[in-house]
N, CA, C and O atoms as CSV, one atom per row, in Angstrom:
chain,resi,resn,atom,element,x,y,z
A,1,UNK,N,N,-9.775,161.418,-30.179
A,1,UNK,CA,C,-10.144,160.395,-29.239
A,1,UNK,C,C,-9.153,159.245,-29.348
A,1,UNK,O,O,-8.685,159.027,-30.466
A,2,UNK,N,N,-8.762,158.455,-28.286
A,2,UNK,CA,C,-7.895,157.369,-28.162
A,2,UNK,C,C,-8.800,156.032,-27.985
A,2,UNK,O,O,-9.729,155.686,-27.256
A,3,UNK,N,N,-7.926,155.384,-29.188
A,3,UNK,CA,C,-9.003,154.095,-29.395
A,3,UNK,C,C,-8.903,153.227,-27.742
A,3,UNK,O,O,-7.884,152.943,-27.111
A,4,UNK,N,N,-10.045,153.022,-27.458
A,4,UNK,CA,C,-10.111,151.864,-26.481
A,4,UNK,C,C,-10.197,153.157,-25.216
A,4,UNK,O,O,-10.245,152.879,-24.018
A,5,UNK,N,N,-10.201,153.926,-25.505
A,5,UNK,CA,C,-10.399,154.876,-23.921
A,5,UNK,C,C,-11.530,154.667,-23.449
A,5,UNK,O,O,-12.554,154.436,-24.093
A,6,UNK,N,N,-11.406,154.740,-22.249
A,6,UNK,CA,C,-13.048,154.321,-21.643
A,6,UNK,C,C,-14.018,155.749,-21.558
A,6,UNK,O,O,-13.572,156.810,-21.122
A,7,UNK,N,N,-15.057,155.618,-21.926
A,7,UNK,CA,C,-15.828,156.746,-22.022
A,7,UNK,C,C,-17.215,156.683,-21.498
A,7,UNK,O,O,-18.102,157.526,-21.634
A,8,UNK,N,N,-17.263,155.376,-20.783
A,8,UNK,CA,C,-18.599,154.981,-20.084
A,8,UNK,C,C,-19.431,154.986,-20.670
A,8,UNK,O,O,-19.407,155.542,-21.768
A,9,UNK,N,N,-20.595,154.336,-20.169
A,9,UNK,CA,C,-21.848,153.817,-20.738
A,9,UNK,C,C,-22.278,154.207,-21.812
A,9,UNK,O,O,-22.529,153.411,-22.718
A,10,UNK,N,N,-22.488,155.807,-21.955
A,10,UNK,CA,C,-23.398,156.261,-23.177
A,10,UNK,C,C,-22.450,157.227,-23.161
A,10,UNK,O,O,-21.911,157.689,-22.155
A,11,UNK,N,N,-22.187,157.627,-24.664
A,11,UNK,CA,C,-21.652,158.882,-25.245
A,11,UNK,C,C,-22.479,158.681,-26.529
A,11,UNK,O,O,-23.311,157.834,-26.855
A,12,UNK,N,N,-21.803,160.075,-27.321
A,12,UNK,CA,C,-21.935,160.871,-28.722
A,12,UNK,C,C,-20.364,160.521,-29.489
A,12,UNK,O,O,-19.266,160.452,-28.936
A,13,UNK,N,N,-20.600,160.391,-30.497
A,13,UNK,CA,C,-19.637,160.851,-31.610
A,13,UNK,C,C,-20.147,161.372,-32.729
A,13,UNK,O,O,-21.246,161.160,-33.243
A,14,UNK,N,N,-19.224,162.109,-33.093
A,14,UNK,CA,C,-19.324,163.319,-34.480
A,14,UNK,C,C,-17.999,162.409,-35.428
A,14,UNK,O,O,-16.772,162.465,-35.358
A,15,UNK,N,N,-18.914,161.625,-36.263
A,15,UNK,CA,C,-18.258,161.184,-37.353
A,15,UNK,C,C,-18.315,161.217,-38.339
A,15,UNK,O,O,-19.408,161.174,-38.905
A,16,UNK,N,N,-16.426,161.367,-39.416
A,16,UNK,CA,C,-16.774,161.998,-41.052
A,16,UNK,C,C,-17.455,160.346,-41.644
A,16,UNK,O,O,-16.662,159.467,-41.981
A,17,UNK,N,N,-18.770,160.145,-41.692
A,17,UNK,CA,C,-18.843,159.560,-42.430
A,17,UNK,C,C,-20.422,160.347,-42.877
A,17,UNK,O,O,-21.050,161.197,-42.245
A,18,UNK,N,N,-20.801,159.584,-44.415
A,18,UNK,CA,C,-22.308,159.626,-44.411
A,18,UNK,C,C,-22.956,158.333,-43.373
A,18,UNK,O,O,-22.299,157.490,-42.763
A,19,UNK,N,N,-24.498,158.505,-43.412
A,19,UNK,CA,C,-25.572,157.209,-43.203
A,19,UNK,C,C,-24.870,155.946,-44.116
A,19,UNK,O,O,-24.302,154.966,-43.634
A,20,UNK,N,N,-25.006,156.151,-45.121
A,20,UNK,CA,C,-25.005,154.881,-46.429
A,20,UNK,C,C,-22.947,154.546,-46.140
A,20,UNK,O,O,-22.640,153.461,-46.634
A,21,UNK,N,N,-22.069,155.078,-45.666
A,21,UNK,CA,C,-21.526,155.103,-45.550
A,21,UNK,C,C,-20.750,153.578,-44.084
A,21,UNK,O,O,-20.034,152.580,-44.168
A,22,UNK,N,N,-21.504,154.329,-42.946
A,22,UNK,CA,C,-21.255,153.958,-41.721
A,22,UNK,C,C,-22.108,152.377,-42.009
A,22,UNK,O,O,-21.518,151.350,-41.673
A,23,UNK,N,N,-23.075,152.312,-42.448
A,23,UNK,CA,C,-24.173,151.169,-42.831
A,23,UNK,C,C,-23.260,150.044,-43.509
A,23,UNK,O,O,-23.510,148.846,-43.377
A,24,UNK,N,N,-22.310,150.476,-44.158
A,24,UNK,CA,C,-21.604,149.938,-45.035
A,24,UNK,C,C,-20.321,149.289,-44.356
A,24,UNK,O,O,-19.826,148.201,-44.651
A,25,UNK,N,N,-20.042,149.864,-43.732
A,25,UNK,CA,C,-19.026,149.339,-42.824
A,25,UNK,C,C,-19.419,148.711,-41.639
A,25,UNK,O,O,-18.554,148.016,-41.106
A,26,UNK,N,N,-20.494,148.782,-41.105
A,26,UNK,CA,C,-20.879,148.453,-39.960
A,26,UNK,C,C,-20.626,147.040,-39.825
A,26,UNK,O,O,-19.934,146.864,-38.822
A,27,UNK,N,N,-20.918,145.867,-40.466
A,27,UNK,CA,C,-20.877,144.457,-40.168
A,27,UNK,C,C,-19.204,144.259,-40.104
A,27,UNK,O,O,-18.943,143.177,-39.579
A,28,UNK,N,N,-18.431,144.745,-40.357
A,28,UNK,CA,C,-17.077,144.658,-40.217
A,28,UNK,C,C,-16.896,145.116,-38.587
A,28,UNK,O,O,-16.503,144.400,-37.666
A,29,UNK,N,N,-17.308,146.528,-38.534
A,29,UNK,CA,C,-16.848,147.446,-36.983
A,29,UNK,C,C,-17.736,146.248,-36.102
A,29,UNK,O,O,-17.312,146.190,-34.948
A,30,UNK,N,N,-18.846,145.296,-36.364
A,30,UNK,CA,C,-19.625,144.948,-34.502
A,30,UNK,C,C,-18.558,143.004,-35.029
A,30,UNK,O,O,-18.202,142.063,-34.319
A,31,UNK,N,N,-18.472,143.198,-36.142
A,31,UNK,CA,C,-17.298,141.783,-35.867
A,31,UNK,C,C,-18.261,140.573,-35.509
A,31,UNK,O,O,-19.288,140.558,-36.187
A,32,UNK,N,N,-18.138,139.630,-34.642
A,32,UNK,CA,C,-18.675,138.231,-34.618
A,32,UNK,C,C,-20.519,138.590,-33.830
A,32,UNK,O,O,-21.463,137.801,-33.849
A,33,UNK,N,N,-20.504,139.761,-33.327
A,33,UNK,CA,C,-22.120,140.533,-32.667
A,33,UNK,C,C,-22.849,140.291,-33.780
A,33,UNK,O,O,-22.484,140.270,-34.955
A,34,UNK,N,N,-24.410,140.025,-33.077
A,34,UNK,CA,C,-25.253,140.245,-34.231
A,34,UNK,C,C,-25.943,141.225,-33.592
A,34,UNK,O,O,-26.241,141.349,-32.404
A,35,UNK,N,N,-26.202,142.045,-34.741
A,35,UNK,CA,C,-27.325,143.348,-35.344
A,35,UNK,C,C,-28.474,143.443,-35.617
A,35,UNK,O,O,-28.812,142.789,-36.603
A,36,UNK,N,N,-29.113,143.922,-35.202
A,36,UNK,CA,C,-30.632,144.886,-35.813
A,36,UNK,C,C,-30.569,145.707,-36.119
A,36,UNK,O,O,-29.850,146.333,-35.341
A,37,UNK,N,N,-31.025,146.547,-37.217
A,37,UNK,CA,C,-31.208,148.076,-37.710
A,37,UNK,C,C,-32.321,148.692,-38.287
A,37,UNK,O,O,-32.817,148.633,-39.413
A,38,UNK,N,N,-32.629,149.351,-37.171
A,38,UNK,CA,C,-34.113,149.660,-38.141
A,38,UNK,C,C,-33.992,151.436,-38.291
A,38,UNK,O,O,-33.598,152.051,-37.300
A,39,UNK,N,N,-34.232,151.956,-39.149
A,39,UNK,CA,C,-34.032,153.045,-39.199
A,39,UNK,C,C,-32.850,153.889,-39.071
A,39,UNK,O,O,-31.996,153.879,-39.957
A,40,UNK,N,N,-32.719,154.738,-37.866
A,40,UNK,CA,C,-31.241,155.469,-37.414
A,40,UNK,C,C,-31.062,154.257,-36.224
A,40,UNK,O,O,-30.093,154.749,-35.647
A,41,UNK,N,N,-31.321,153.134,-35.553
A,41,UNK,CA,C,-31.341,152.822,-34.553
A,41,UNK,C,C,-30.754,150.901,-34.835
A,41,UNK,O,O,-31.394,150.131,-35.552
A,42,UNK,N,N,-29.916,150.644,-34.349
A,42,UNK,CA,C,-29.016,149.452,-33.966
A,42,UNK,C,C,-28.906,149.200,-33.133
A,42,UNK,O,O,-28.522,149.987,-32.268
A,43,UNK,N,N,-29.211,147.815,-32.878
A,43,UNK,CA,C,-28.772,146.872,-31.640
A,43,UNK,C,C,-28.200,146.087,-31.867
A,43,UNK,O,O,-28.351,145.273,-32.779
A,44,UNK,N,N,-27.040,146.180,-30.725
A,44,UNK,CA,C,-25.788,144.883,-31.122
A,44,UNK,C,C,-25.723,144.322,-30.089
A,44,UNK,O,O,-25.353,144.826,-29.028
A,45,UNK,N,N,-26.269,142.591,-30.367
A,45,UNK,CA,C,-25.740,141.559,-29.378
A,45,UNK,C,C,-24.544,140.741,-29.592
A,45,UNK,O,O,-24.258,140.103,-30.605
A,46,UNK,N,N,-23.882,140.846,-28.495
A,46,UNK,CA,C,-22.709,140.058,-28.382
A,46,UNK,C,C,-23.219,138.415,-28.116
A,46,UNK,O,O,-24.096,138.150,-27.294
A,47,UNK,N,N,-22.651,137.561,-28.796
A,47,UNK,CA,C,-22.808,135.994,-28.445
A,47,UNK,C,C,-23.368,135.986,-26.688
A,47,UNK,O,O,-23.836,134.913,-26.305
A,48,UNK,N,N,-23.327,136.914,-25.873
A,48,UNK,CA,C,-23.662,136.306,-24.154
A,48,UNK,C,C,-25.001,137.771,-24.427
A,48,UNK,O,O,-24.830,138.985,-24.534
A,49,UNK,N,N,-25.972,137.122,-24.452
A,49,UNK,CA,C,-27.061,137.404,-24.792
A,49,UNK,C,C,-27.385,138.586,-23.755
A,49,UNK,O,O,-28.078,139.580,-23.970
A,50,UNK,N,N,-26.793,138.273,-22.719
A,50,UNK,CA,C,-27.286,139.740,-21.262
A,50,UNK,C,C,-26.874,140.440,-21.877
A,50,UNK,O,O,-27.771,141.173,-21.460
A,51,UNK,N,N,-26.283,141.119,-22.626
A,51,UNK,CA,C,-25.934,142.520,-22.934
A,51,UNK,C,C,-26.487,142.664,-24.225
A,51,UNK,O,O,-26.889,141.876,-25.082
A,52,UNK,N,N,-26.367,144.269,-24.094
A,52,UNK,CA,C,-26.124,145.216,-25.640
A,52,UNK,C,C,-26.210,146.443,-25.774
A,52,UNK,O,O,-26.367,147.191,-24.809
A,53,UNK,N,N,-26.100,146.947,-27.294
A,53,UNK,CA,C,-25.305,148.127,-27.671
A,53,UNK,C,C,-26.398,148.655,-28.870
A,53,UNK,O,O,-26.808,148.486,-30.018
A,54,UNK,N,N,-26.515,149.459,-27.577
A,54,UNK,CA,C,-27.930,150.478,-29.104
A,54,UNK,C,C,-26.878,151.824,-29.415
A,54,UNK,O,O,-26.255,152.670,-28.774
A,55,UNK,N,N,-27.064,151.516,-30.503
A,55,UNK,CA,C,-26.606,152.652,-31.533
A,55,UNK,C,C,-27.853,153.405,-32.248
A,55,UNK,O,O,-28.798,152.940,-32.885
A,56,UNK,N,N,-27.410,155.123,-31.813
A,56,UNK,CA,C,-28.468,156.043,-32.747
A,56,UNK,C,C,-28.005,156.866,-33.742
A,56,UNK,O,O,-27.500,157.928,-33.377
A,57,UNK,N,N,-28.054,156.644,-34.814
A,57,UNK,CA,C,-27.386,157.640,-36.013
A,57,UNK,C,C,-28.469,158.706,-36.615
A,57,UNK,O,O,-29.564,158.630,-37.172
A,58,UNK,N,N,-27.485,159.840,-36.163
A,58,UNK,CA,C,-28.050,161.362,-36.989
A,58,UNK,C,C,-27.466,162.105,-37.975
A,58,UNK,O,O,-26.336,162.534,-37.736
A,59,UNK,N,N,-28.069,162.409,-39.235
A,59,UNK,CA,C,-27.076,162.824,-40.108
A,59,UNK,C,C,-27.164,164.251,-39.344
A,59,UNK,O,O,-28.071,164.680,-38.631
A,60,UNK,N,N,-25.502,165.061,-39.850
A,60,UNK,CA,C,-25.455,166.217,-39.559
A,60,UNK,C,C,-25.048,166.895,-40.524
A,60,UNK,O,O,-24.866,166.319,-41.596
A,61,UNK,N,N,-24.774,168.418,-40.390
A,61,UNK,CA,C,-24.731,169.318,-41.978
A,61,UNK,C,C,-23.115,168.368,-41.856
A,61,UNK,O,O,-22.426,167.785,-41.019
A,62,UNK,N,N,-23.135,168.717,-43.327
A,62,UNK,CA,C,-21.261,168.665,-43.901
A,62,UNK,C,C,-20.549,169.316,-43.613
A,62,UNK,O,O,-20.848,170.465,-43.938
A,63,UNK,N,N,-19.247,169.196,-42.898
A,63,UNK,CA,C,-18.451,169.871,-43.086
A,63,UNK,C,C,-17.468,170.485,-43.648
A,63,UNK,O,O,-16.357,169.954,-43.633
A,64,UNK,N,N,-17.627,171.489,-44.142
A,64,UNK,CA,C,-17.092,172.444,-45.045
A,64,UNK,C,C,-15.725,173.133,-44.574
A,64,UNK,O,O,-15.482,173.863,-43.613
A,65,UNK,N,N,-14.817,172.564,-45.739
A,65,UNK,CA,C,-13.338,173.174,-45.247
A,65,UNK,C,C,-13.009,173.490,-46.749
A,65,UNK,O,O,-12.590,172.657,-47.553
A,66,UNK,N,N,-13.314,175.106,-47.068
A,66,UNK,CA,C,-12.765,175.759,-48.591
A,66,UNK,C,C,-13.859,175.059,-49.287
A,66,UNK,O,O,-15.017,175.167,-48.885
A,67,UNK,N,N,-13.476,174.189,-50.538
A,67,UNK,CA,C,-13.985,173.922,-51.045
A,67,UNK,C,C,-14.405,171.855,-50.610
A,67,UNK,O,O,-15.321,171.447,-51.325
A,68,UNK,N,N,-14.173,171.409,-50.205
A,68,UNK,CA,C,-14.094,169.874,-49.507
A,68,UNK,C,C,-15.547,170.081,-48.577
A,68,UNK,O,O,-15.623,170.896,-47.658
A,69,UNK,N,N,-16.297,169.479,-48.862
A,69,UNK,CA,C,-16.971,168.837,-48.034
A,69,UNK,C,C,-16.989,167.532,-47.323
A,69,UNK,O,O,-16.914,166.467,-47.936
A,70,UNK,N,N,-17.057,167.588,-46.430
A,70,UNK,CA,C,-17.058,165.947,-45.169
A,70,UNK,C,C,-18.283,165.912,-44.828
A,70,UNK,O,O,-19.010,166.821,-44.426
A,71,UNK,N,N,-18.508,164.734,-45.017
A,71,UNK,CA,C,-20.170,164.321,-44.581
A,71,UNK,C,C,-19.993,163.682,-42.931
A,71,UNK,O,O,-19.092,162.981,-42.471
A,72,UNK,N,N,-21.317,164.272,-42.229
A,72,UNK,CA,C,-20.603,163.935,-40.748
A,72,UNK,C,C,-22.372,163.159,-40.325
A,72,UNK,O,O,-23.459,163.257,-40.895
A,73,UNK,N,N,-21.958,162.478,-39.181
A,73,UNK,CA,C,-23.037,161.530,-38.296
A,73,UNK,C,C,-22.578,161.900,-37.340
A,73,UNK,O,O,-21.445,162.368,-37.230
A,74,UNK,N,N,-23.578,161.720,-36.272
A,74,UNK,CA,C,-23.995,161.510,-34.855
A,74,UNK,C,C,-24.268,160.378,-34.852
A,74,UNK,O,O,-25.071,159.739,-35.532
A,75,UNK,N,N,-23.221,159.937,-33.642
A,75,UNK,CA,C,-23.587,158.194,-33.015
A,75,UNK,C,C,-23.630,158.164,-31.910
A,75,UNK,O,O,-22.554,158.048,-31.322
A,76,UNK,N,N,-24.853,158.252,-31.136
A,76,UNK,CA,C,-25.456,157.953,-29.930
A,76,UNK,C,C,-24.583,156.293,-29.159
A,76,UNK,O,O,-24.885,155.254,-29.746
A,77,UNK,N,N,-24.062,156.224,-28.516
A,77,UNK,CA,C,-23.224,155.159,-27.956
A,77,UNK,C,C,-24.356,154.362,-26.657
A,77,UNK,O,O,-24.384,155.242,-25.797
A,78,UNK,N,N,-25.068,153.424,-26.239
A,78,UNK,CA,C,-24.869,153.380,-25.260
A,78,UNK,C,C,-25.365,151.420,-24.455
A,78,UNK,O,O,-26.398,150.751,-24.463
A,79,UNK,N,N,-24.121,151.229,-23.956
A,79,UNK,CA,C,-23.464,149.986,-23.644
A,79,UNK,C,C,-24.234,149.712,-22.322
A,79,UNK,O,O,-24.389,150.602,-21.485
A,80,UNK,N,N,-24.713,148.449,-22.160
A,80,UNK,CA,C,-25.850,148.063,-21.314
A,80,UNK,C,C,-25.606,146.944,-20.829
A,80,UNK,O,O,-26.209,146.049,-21.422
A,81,UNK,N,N,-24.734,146.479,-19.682
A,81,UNK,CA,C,-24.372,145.478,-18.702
A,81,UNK,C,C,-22.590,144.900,-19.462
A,81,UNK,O,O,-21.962,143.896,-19.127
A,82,UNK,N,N,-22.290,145.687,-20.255
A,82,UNK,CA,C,-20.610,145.805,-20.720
A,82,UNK,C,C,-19.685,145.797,-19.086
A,82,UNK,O,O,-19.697,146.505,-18.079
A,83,UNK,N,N,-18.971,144.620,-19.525
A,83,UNK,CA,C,-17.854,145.450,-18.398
A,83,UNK,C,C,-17.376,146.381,-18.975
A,83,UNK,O,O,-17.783,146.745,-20.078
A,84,UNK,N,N,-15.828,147.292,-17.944
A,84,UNK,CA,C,-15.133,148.607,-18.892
A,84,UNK,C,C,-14.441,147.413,-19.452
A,84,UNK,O,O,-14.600,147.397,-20.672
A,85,UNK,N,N,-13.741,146.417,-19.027
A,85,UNK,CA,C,-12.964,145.679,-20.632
A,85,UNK,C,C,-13.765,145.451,-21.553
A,85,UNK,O,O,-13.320,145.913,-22.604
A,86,UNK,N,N,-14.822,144.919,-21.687
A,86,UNK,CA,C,-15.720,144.512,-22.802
A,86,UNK,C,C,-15.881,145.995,-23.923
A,86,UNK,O,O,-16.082,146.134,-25.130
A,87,UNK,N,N,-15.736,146.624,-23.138
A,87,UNK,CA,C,-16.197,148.003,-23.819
A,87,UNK,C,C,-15.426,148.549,-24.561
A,87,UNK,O,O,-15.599,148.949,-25.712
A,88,UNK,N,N,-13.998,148.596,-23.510
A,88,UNK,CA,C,-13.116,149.043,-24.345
A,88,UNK,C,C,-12.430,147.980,-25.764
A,88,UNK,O,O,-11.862,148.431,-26.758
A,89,UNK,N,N,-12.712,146.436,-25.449
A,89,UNK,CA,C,-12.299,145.902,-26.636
A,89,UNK,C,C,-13.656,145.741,-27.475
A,89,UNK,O,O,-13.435,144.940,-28.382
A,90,UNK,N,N,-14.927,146.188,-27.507
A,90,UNK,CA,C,-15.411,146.873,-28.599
A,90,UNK,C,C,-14.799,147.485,-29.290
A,90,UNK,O,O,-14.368,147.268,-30.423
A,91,UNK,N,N,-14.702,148.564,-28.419
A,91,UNK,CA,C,-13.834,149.983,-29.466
A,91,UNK,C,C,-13.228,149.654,-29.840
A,91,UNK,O,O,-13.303,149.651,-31.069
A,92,UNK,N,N,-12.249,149.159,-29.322
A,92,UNK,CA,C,-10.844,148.848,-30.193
A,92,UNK,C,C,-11.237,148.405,-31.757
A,92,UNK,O,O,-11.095,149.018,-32.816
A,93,UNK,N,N,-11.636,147.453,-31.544
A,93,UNK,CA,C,-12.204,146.828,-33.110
A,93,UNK,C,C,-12.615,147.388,-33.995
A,93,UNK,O,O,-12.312,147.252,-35.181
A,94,UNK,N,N,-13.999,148.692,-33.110
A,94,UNK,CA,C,-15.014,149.230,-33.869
A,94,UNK,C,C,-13.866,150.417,-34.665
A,94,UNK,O,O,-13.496,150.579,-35.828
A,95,UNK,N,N,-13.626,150.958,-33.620
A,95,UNK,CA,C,-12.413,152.160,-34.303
A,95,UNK,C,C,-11.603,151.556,-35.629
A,95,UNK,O,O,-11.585,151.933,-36.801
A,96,UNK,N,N,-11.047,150.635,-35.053
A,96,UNK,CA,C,-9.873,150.071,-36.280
A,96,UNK,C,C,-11.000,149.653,-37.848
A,96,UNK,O,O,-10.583,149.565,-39.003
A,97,UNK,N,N,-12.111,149.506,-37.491
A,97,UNK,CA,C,-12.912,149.077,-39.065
A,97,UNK,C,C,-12.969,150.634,-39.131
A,97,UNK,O,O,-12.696,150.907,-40.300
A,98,UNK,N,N,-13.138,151.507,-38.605
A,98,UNK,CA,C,-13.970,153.023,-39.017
A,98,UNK,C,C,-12.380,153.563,-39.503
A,98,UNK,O,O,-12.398,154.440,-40.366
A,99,UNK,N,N,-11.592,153.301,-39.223
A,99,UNK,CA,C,-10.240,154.569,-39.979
A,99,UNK,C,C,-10.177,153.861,-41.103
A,99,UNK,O,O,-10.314,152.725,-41.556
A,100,UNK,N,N,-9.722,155.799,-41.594
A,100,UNK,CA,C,-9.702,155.552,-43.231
A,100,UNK,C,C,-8.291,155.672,-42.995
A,100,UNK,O,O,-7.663,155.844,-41.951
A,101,UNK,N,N,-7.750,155.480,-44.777
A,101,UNK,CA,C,-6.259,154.745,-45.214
A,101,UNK,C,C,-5.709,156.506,-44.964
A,101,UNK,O,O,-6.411,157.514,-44.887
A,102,UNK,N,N,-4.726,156.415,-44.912
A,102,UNK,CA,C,-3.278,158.121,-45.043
A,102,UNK,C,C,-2.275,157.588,-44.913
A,102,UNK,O,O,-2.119,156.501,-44.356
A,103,UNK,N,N,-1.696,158.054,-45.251
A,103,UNK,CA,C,0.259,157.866,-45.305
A,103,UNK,C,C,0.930,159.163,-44.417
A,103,UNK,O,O,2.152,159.267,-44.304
């Protein structure tokens, strides 16, 4: 996926992270937004109060490559009175907290 691509209102992602994982990073990825989390389920308000961003997290099996396991989530996406710029400079942000380090 290409950071900042527009993908409209509601999507899915299949991400290597765990729950305790994504939780952990999360106040970095929504940036100056404030959050609710109750359960698998997040709401992110941006400072202009008309909008927001419910997030649904599902753990899924690990993925298994040889001997390596990757722990993977489901993230329910879906953006509620976002323009497509607003949206896409979410992502941008959210993506850049979620990559991990490689050379």
């Amino acid at each position: 996926m290409v950071a900042g691509a527009d993908q409209g209102d509601a999507f899915k992602r299949d991400m290597g992270y765990s729950v305790e994982e994504f939780f952990r990073i999360l106040p970095t990825a929504v940036g100056d937004h404030e959050y609710t989390a109750e359960g698998g389920r997040i709401v992110v308000r941006p400072p202009q109060q008309d909008r927001e961003l419910v997030l649904k997290i599902n753990a899924l099996p690990d993925r298994k490559i040889g001997m390596i396991r990757i722990p993977r989530i489901e993230v329910d996406f879906c953006f509620q009175n976002f323009s497509t710029q607003e949206r896409r400079e979410f992502l941008v942000a959210f993506d850049r907290s979620f990559q991990r380090g490689g050379g």
